[in-house]
N, C-alpha and C positions, 0 to 999 in steps of 0.2 A: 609547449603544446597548448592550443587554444582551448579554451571550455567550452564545453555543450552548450550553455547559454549563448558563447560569443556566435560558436558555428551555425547555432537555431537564428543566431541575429542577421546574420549575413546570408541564410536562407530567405527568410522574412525580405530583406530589402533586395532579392534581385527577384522576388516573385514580383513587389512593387515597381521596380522599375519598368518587369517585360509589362506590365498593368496598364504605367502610364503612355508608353510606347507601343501599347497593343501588337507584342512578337510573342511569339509561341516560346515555350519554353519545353525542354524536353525531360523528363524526369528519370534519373539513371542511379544504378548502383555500381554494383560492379560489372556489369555488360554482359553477363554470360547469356540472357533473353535475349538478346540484342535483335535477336534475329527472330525473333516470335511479334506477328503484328504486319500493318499494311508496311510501310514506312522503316525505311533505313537511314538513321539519323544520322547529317552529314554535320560535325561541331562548328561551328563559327570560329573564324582568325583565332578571337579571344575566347573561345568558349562561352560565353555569355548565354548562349540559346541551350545549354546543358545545366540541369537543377540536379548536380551532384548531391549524392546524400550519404555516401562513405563516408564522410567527416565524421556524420552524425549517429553516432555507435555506443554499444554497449548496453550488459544487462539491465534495466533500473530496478526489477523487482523478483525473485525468485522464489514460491514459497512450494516446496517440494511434498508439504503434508497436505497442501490445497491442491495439487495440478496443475498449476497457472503459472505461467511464466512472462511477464509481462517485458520487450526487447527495443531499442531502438530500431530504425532503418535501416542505419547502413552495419549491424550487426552481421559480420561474418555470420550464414548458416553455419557452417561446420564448428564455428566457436559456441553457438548456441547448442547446437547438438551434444559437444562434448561434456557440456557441463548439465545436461540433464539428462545423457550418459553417466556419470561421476554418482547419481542419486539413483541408477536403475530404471529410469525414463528416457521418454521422446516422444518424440511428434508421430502423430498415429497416423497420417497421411503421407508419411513418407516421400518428401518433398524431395523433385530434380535439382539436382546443384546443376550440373553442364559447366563445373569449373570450381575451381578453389573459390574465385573472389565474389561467390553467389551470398547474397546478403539477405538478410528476414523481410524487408520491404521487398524485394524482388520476388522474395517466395510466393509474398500474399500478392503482389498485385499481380503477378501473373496468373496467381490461383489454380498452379499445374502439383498432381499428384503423381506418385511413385504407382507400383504393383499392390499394394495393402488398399489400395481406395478400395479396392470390391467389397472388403471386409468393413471398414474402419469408418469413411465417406472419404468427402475433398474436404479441401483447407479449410471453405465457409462454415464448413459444420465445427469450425476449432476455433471459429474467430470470438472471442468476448468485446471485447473493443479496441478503437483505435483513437489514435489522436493524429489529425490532418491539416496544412499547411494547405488554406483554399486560396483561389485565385484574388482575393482581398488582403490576403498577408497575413488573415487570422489561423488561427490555431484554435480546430474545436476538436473535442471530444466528444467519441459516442460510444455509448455502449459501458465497459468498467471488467472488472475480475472476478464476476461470477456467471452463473448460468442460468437464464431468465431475468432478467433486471433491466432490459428493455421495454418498453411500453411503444407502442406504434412500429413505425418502418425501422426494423434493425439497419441501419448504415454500414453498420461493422461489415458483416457477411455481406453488405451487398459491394462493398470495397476489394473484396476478396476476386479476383480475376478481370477488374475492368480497366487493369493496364496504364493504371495514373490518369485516365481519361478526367476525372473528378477533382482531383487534387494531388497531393504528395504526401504519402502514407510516411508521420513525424516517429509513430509509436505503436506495435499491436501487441496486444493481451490474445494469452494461445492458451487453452487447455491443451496439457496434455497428458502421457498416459503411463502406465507401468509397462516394461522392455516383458516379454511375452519370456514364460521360466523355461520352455523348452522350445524347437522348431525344427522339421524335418521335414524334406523336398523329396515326394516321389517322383518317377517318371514313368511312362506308358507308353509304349508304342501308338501309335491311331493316325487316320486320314481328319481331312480338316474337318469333315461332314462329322465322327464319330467325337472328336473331339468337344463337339459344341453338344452334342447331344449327351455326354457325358455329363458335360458344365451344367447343364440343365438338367440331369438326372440328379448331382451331386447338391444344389443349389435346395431344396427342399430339402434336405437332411441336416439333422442337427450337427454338420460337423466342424472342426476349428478351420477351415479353409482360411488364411491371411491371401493367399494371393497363387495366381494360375496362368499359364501361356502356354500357347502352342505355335511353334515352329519347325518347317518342313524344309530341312537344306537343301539346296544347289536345285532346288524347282523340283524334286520331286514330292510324288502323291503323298506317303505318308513320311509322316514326322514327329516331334516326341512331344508329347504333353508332360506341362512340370505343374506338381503341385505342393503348395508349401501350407505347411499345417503350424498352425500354432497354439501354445496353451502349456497348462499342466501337463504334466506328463502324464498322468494315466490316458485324461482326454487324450494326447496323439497319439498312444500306443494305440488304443480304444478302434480310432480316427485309420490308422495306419491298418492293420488287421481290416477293417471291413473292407477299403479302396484298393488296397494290393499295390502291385508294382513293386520296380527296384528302387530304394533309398540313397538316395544321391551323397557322397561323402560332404561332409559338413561345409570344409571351403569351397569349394566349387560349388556347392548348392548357393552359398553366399555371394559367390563370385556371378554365377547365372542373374540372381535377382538384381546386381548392385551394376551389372553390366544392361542390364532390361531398363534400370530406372534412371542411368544416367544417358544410354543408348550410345555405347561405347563396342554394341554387337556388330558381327560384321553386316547385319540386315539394316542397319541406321545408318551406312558408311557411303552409301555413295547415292546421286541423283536426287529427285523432288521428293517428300516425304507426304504423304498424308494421313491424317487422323481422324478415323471415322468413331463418331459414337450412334451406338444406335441397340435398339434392343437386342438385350443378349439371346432369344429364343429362336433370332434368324437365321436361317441356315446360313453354307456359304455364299458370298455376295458372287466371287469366281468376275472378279475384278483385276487381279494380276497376282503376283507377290506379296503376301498376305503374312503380317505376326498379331496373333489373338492373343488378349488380356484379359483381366479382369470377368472371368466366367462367360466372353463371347460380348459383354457392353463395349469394350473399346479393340478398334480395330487397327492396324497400322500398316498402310497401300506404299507402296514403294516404286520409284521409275515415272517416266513423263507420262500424264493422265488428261483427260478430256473431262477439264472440272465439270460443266453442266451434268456429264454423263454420269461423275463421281456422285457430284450433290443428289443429282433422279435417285439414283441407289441409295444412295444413307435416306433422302424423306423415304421411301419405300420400306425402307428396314427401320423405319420408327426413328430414326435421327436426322445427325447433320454431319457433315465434312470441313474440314478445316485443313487445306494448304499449311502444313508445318512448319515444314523447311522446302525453300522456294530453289535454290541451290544454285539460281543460273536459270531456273523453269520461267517461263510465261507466267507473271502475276495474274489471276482473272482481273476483270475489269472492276467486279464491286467489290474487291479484296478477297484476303487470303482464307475469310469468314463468313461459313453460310449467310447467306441473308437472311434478318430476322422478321420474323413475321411481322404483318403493320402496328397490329395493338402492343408487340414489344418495342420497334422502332420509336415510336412516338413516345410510351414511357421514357426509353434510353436519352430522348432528343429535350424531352421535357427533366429529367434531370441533369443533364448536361448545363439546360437554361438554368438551372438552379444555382448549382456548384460553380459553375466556369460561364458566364454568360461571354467573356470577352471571345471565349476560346482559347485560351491561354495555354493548357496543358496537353501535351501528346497530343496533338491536332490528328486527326485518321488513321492511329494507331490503332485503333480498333472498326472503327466505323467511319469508310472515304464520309467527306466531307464535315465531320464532326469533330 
């Protein structure tokens, strides 16, 4: 079996090559994103235009009385998971696998959360640092293994969701957190309207809310809001008693959430997907077939949609829309992601010149012609 150094050498020297030969290079783990991004990477004969980083695995640093878990790349998620499982921990953003072979580099650059973000944040609020493989073949580090010990532009967190646009995430340092001593899944009868006004009645109250959705089967009006509580146990008893509702049996409360966060529901299963975030205080958008998250901020549209008409909606309701899964759908023209406003455009464009001047990495993964 090769060592980490020989595999980190053999990364180094094909980042050089695409360097001197100015070809893109595509940065991949285990592929379960594959499908998140403008761009459907097609491998070359040899592979060569693929910057696999499965090779490049395993824990380096674990200190369980700190929080910090510090991971390679191509670290199996689910092997990281288990072993801070194993101490009463995990990752408090509750990260999408979308497959066994979903690795901690995948996690972070994609920088997608589970059901808990409402509660806990996204990934960037976990990031400490990282160490990155740039388009020069260097290896830097930013950031380290505690919290606050950055001075100027955190890098870490901003590595978090940009898709390897920047470089090839070698190494990330993650806070994380203690596994919650109890949790309990109410449900509720409600139309979507009642449902969101609830989220926002609940959302001001001191309660343990980890995470919330509402779905309404086979297109009818009302549907069941599920809420999951987490904490000590008095807090849910406490928590439980004021809210009401039926308590959901344990596995299938588990089963709801772990099916919502990989989207193995049958409302994930078929056609174009989109992902609207936008403030949770908005009422219904009454856009089509509709699953509410996270207290009414994320929203999930389903079936073939008239992006302009999508994006109007989400800026109205204080966000954006994001083409999720494209399925066979019409790509829109300036990709599968809202367009960012000028003054973000031009930071994004002006670090891109920073990090990648050749354009080396993930070419329009994120942003056509970038």
């Amino acid at each position: 079996m090769p060592t980490m150094e020989f595999v980190l050498s053999e990364l180094c020297d094909q980042v050089m090559t695409a360097r001197a030969g100015r070809k893109p290079l595509f940065v991949c783990g285990g592929g379960t994103k594959a499908f998140y991004g403008n761009h459907r990477v097609q491998p070359s004969p040899d592979g060569h235009n693929l910057l696999d980083l499965t090779a490049y695995r395993g824990i380096v640093n674990y200190q369980p009385s700190e929080l910090v878990v510090t991971a390679r790349a191509g670290t199996p998620l689910a092997e990281l998971e288990a072993a801070l499982a194993e101490q009463g921990q995990m990752l408090a953003f509750e990260p999408p696998h979308f497959g066994p072979a979903a690795t901690v580099g995948g996690c972070v650059a994609a920088g997608l959360a589970g059901p808990r973000r409402q509660a806990a944040g996204g990934v960037r609020d976990f990031v400490l640092g990282t160490r990155v493989l740039d388009a020069q073949g260097r290896m830097l580090n930013f950031g380290g293994e505690v919290m606050k010990n950055v001075a100027g532009y955190d890098v870490s967190r901003l590595l978090a969701g940009s898709l390897g646009i920047f470089g090839a995430i070698l190494e990330v340092s993650l806070k994380v957190v203690p596994r919650p001593g109890q949790e309990l899944t109410l449900t509720q009868e409600a139309t979507e309207a009642q449902a969101l006004e609830r989220f926002n009645e609940w959302r001001s109250l001191p309660l343990p809310v980890s995470a919330s959705s509402w779905h309404a089967e086979g297109g009818t009006e009302t549907g069941l809001l599920r809420l999951r509580l987490s904490g000590t146990e008095p807090a849910v008893r406490v928590a439980q008693a004021r809210l009401g509702g039926q308590a959901m049996e344990a596995q299938a409360a588990r089963d709801w959430w772990t099916g919502l966060r990989e989207q193995t529901h049958s409302f994930f299963a078929e056609g174009p997907l989109w992902r609207l975030a936008v403030a949770p205080r908005r009422g219904p958008l009454e856009l089509g077939p509709t699953l509410i998250e996270w207290g009414g901020g994320q929203r999930w549209l389903r079936g073939h949609q008239d992006a302009p008409a999508v994006r109007a909606a989400a800026r109205t309701a204080g966000g954006h829309a994001t083409l999720f899964r494209s399925r066979g759908g019409e790509i829109p023209a300036d990709g599968v992601f809202q367009a960012q406003e000028p003054v973000l455009a031009a930071i994004a464009r002006r670090l891109k010149q920073e990090f990648d001047p050749l354009g080396i990495f993930n070419p329009g993964r994120m942003i056509p012609g970038l």
